[in-house]
PyMOL Python script that loads the backbone (N, CA, C, O; Angstrom):
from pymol import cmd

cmd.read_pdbstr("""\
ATOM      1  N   UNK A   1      47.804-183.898 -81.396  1.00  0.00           N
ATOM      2  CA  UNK A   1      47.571-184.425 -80.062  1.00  0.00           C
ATOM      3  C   UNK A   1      48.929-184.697 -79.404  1.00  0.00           C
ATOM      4  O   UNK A   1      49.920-185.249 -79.882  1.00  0.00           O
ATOM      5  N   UNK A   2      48.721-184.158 -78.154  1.00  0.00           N
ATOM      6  CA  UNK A   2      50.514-184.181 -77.567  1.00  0.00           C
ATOM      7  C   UNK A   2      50.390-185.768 -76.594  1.00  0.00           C
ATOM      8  O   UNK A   2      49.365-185.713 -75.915  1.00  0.00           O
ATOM      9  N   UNK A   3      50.879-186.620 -76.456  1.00  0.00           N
ATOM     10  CA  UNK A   3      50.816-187.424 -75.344  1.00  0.00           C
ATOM     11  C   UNK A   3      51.567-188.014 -74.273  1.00  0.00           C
ATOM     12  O   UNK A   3      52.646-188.527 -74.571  1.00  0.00           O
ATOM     13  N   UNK A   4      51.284-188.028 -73.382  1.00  0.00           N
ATOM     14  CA  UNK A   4      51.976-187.804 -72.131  1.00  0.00           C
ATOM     15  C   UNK A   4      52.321-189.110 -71.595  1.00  0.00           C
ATOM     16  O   UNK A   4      51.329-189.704 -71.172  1.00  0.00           O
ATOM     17  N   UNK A   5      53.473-189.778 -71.475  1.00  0.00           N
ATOM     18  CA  UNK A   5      53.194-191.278 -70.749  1.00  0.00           C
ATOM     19  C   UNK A   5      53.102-191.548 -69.437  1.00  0.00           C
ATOM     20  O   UNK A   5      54.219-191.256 -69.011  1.00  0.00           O
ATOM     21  N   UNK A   6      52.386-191.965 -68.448  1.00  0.00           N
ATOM     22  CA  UNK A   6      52.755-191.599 -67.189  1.00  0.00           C
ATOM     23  C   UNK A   6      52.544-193.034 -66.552  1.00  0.00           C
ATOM     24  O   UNK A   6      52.721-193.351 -65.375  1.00  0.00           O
ATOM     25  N   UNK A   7      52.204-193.676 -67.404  1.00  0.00           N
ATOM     26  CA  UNK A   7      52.471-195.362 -66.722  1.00  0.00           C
ATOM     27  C   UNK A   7      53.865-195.779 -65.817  1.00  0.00           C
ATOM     28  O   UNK A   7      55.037-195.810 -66.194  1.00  0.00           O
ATOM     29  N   UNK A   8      53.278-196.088 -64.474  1.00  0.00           N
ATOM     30  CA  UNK A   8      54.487-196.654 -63.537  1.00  0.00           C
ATOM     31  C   UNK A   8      54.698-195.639 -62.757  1.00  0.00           C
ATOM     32  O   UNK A   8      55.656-195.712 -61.988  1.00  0.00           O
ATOM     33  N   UNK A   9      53.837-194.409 -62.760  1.00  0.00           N
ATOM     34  CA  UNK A   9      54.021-193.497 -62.117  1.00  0.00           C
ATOM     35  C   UNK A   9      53.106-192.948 -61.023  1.00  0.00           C
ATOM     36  O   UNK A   9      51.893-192.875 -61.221  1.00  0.00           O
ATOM     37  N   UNK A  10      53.563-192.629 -60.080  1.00  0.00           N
ATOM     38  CA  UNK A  10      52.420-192.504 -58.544  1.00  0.00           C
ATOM     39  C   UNK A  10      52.518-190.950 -59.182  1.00  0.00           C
ATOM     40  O   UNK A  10      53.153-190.415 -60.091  1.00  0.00           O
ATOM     41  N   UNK A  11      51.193-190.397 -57.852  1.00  0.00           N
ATOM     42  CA  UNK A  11      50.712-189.080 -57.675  1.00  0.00           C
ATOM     43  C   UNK A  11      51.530-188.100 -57.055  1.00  0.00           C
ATOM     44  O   UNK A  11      51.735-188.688 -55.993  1.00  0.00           O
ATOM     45  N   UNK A  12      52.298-186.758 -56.932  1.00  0.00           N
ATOM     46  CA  UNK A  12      51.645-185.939 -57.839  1.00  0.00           C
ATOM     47  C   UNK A  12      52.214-186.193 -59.140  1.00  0.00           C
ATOM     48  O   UNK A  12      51.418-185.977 -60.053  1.00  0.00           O
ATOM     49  N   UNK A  13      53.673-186.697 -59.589  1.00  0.00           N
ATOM     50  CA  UNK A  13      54.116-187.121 -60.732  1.00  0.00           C
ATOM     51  C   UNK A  13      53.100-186.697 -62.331  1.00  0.00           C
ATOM     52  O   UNK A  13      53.165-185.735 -63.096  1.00  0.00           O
ATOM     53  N   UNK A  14      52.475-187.576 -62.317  1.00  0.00           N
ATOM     54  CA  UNK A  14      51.795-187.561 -63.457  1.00  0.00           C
ATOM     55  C   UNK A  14      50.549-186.560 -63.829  1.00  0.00           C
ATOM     56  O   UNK A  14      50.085-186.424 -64.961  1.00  0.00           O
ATOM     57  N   UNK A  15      50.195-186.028 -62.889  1.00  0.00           N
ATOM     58  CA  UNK A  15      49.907-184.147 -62.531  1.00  0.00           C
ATOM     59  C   UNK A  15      50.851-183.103 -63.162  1.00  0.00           C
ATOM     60  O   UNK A  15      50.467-182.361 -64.066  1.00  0.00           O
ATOM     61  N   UNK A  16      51.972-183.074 -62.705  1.00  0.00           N
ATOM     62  CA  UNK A  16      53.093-182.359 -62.708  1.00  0.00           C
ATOM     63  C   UNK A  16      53.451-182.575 -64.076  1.00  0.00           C
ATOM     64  O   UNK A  16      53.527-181.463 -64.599  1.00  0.00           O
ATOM     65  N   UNK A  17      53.760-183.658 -65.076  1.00  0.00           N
ATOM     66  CA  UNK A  17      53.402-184.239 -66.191  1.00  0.00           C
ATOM     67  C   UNK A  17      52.772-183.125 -67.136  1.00  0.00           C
ATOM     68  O   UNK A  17      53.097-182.288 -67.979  1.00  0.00           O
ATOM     69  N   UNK A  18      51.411-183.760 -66.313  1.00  0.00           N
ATOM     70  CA  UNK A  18      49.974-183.087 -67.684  1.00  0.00           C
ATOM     71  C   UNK A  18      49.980-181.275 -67.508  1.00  0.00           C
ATOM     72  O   UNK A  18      49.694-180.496 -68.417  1.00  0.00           O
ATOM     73  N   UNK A  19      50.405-180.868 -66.024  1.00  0.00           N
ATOM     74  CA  UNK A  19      50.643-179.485 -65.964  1.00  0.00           C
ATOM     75  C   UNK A  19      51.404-179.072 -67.204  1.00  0.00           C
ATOM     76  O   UNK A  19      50.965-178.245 -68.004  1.00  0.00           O
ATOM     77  N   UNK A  20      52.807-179.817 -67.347  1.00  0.00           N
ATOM     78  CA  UNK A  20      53.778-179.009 -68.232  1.00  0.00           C
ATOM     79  C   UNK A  20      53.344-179.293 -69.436  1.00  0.00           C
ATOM     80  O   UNK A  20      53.642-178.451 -70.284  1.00  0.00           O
ATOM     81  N   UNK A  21      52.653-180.330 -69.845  1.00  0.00           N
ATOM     82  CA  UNK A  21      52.550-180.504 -71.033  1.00  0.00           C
ATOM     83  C   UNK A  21      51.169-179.346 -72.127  1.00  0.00           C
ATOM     84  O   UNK A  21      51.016-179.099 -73.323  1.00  0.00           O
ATOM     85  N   UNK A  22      50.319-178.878 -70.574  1.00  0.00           N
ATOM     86  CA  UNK A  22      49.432-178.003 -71.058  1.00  0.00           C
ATOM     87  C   UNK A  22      50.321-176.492 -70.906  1.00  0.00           C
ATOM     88  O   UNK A  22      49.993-175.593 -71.680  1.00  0.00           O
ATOM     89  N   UNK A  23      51.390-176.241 -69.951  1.00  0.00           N
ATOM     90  CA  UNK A  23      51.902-174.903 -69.875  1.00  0.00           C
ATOM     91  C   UNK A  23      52.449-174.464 -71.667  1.00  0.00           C
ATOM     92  O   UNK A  23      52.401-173.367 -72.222  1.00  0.00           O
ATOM     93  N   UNK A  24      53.191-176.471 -72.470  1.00  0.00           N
ATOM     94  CA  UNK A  24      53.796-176.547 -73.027  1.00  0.00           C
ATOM     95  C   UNK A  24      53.318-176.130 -74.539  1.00  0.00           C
ATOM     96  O   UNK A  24      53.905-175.412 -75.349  1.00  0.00           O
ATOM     97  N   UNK A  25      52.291-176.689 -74.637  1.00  0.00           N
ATOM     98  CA  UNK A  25      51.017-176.774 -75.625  1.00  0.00           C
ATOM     99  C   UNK A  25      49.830-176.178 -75.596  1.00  0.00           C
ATOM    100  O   UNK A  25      48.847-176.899 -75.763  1.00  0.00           O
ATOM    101  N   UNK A  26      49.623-174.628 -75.362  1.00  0.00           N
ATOM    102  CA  UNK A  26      48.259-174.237 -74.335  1.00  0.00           C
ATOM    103  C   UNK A  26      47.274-174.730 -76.009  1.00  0.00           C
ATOM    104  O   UNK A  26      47.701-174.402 -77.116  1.00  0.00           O
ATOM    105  N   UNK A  27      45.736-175.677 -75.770  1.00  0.00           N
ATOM    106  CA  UNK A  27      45.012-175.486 -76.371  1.00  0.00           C
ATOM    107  C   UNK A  27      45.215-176.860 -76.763  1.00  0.00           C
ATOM    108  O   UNK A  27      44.204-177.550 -76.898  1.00  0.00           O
ATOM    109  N   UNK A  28      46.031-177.233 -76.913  1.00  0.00           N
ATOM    110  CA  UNK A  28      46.367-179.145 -77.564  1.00  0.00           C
ATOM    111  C   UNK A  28      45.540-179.882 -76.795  1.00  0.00           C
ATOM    112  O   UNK A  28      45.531-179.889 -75.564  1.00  0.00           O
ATOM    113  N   UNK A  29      44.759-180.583 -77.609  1.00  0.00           N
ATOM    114  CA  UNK A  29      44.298-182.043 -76.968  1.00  0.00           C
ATOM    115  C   UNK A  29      45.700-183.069 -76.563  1.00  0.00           C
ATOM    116  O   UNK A  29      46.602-183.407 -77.329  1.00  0.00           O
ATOM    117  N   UNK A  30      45.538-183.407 -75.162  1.00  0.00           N
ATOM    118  CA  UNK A  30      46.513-184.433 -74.754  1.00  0.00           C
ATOM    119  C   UNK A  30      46.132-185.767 -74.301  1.00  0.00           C
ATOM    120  O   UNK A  30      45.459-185.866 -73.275  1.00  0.00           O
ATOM    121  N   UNK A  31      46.415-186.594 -74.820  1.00  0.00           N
ATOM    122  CA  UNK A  31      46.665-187.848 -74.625  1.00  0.00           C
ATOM    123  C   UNK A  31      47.307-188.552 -73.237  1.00  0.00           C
ATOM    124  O   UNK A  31      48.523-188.737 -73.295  1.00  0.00           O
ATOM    125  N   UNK A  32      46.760-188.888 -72.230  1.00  0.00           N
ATOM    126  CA  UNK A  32      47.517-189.206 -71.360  1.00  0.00           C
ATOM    127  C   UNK A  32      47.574-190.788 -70.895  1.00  0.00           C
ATOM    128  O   UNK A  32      46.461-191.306 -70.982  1.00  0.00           O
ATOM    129  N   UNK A  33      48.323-191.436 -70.550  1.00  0.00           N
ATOM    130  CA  UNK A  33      48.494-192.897 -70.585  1.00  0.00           C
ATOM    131  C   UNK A  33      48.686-193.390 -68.668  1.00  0.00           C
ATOM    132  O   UNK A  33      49.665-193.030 -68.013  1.00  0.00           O
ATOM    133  N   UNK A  34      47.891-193.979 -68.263  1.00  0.00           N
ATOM    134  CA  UNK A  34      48.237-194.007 -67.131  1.00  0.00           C
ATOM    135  C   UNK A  34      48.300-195.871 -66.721  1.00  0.00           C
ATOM    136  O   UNK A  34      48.011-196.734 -67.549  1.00  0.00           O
ATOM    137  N   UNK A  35      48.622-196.086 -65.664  1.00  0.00           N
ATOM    138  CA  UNK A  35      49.020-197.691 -65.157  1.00  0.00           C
ATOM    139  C   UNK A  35      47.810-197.823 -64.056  1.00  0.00           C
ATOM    140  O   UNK A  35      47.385-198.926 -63.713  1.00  0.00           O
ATOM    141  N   UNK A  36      47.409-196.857 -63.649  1.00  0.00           N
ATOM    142  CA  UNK A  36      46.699-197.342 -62.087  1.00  0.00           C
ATOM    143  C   UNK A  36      45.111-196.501 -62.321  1.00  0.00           C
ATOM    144  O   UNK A  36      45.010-195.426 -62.913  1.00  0.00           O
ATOM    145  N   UNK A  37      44.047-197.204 -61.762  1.00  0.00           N
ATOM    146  CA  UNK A  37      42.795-196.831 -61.970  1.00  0.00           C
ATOM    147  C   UNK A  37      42.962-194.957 -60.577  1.00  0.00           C
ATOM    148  O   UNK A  37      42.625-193.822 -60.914  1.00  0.00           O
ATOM    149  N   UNK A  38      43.545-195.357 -59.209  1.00  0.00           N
ATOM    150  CA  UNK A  38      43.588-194.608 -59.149  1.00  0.00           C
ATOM    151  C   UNK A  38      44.182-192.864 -59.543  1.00  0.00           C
ATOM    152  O   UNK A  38      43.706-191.756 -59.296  1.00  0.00           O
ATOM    153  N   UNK A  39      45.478-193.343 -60.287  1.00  0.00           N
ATOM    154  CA  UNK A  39      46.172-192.053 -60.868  1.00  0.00           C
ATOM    155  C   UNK A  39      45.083-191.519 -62.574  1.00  0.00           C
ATOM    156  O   UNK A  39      45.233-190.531 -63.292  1.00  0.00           O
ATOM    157  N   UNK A  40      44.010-192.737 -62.686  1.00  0.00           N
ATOM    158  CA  UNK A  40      43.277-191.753 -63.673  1.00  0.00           C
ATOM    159  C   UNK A  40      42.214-191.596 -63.238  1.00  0.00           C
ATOM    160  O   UNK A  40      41.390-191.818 -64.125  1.00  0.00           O
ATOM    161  N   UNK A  41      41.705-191.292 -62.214  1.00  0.00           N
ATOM    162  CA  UNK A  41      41.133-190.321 -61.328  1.00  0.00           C
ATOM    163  C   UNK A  41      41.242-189.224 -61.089  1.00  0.00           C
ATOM    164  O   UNK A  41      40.357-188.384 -61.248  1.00  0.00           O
ATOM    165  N   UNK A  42      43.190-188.876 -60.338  1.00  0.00           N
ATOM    166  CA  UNK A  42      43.225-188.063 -60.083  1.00  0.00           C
ATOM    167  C   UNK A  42      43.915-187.324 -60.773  1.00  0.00           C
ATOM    168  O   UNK A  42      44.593-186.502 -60.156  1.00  0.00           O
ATOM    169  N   UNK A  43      43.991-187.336 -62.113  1.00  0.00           N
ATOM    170  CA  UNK A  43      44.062-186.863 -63.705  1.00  0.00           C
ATOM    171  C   UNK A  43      42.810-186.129 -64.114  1.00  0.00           C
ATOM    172  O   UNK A  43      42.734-184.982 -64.555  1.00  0.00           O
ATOM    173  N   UNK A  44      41.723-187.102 -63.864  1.00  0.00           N
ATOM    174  CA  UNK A  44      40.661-186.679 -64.265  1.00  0.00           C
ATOM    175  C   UNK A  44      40.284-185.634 -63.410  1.00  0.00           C
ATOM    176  O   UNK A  44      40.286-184.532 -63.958  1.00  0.00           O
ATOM    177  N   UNK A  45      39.975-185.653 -62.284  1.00  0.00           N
ATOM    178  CA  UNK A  45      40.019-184.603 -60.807  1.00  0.00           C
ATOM    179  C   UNK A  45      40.465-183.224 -61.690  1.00  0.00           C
ATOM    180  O   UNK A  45      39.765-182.225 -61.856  1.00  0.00           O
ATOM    181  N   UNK A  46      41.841-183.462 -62.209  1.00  0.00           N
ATOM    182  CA  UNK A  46      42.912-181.981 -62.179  1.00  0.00           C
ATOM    183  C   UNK A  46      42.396-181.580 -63.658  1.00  0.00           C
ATOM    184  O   UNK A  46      42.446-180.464 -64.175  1.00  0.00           O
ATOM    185  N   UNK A  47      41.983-182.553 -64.102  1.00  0.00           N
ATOM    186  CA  UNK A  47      41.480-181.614 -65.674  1.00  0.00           C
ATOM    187  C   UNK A  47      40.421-181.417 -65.292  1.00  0.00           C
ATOM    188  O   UNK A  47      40.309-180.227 -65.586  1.00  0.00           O
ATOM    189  N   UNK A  48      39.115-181.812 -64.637  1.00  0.00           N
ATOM    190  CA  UNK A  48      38.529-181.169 -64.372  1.00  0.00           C
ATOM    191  C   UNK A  48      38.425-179.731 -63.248  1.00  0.00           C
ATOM    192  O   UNK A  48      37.511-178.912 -63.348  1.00  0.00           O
ATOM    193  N   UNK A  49      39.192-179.660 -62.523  1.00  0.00           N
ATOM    194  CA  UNK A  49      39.592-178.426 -62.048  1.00  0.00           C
ATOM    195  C   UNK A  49      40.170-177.158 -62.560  1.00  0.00           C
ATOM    196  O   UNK A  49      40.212-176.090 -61.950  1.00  0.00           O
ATOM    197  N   UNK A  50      40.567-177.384 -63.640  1.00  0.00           N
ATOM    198  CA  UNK A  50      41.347-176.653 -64.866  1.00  0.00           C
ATOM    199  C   UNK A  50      40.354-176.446 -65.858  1.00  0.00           C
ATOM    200  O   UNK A  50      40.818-176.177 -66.967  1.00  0.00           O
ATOM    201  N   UNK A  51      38.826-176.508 -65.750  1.00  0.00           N
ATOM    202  CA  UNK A  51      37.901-176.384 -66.634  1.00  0.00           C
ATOM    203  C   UNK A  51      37.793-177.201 -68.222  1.00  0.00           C
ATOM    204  O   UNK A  51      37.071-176.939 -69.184  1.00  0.00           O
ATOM    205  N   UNK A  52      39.142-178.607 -67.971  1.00  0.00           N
ATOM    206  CA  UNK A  52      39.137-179.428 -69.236  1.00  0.00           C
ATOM    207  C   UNK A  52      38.051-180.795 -69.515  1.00  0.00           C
ATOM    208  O   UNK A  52      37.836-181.369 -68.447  1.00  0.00           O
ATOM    209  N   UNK A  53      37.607-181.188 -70.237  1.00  0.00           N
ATOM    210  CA  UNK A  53      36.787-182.308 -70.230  1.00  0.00           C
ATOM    211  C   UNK A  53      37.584-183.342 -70.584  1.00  0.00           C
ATOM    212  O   UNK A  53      38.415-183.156 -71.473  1.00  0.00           O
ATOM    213  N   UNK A  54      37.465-184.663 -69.925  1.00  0.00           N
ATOM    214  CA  UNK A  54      38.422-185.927 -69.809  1.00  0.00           C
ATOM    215  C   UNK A  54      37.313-187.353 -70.416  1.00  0.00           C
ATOM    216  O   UNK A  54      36.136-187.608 -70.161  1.00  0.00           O
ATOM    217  N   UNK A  55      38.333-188.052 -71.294  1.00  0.00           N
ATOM    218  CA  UNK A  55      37.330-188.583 -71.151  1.00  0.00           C
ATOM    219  C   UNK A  55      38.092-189.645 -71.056  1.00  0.00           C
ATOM    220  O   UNK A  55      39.267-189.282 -71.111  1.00  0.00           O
ATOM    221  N   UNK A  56      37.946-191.350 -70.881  1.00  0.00           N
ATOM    222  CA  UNK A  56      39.125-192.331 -70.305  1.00  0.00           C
ATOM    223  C   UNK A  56      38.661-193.719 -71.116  1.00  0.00           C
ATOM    224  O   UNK A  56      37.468-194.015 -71.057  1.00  0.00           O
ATOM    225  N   UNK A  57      39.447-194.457 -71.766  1.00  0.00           N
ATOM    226  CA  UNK A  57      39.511-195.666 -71.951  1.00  0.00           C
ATOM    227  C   UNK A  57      40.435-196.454 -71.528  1.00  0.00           C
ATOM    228  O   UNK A  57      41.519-195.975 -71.196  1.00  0.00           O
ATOM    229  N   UNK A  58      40.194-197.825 -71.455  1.00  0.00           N
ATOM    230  CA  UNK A  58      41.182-198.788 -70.621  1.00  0.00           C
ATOM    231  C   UNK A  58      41.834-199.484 -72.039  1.00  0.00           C
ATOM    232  O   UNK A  58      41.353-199.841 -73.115  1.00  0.00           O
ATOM    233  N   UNK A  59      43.362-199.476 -71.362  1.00  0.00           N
ATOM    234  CA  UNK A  59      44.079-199.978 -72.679  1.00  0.00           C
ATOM    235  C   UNK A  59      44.492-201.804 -72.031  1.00  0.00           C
ATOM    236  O   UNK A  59      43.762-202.363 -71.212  1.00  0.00           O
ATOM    237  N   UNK A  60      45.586-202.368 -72.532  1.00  0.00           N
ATOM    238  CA  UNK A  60      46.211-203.518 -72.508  1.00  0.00           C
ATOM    239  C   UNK A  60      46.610-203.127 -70.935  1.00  0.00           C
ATOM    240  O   UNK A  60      45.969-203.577 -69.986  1.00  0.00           O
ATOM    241  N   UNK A  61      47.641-202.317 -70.796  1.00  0.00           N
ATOM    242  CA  UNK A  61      48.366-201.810 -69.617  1.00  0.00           C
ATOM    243  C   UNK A  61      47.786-200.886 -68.202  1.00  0.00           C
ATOM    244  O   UNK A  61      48.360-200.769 -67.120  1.00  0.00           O
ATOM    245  N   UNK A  62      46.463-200.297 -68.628  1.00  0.00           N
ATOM    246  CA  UNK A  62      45.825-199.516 -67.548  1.00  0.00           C
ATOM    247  C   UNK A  62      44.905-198.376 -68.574  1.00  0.00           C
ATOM    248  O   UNK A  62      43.871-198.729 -69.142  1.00  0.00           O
ATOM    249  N   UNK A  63      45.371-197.242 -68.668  1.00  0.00           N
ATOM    250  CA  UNK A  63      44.036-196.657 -69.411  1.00  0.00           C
ATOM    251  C   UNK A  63      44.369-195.602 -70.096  1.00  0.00           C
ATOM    252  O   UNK A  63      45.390-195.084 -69.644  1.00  0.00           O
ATOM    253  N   UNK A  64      43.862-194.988 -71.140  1.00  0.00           N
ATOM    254  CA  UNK A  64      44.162-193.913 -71.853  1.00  0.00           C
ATOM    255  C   UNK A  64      43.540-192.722 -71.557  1.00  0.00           C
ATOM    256  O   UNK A  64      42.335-192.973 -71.513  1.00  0.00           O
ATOM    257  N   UNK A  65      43.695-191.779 -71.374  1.00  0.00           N
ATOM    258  CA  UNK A  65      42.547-190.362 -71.246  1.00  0.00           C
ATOM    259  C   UNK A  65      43.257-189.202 -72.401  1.00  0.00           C
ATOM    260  O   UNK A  65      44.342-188.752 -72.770  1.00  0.00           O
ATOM    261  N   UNK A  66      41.930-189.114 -72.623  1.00  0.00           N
ATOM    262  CA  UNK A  66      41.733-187.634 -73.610  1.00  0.00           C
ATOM    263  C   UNK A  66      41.308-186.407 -72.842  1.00  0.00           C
ATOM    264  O   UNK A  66      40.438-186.516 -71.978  1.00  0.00           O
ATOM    265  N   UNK A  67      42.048-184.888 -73.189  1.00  0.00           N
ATOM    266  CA  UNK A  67      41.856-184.440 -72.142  1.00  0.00           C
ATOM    267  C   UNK A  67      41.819-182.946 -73.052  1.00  0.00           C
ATOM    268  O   UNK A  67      42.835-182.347 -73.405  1.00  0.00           O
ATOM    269  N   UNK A  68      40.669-182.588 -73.283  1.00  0.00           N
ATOM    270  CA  UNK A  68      40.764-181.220 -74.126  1.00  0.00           C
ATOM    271  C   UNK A  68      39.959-180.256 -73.493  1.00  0.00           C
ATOM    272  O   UNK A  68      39.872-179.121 -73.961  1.00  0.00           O
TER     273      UNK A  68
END
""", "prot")
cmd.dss("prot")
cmd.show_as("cartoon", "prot")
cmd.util.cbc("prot")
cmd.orient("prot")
């Protein structure tokens, strides 16, 4: 599992992020860590546009998503 940190980080940022990390890893489940309810939205949005299934838990700091 590759994981991506993107806490503290606005939009498109943490897009741009999960892009490279799938250009980086094609097929890896990624881990992505986000700070704001809205930036794991629009995480979730872009994996789902990319035909990936997301799925999201809330951590201490904001929320975790799984994204395979």
């Amino acid at each position: 599992m590759i994981e991506v940190d993107a806490r503290g980080l606005s939009c498109p940022e943490p897009l741009m992020l999960v892009d490279k990390a799938w250009k980086a890893h094609p097929g890896e489940t990624l881990r992505v860590l986000v700070s704001e309810v809205f930036v794991k939205t629009n995480v979730e949005k872009f994996a789902k546009s990319k035909g990936k299934k997301s799925t999201a838990a809330p951590t201490d700091d904001g929320f975790a998503l799984t994204i395979e």
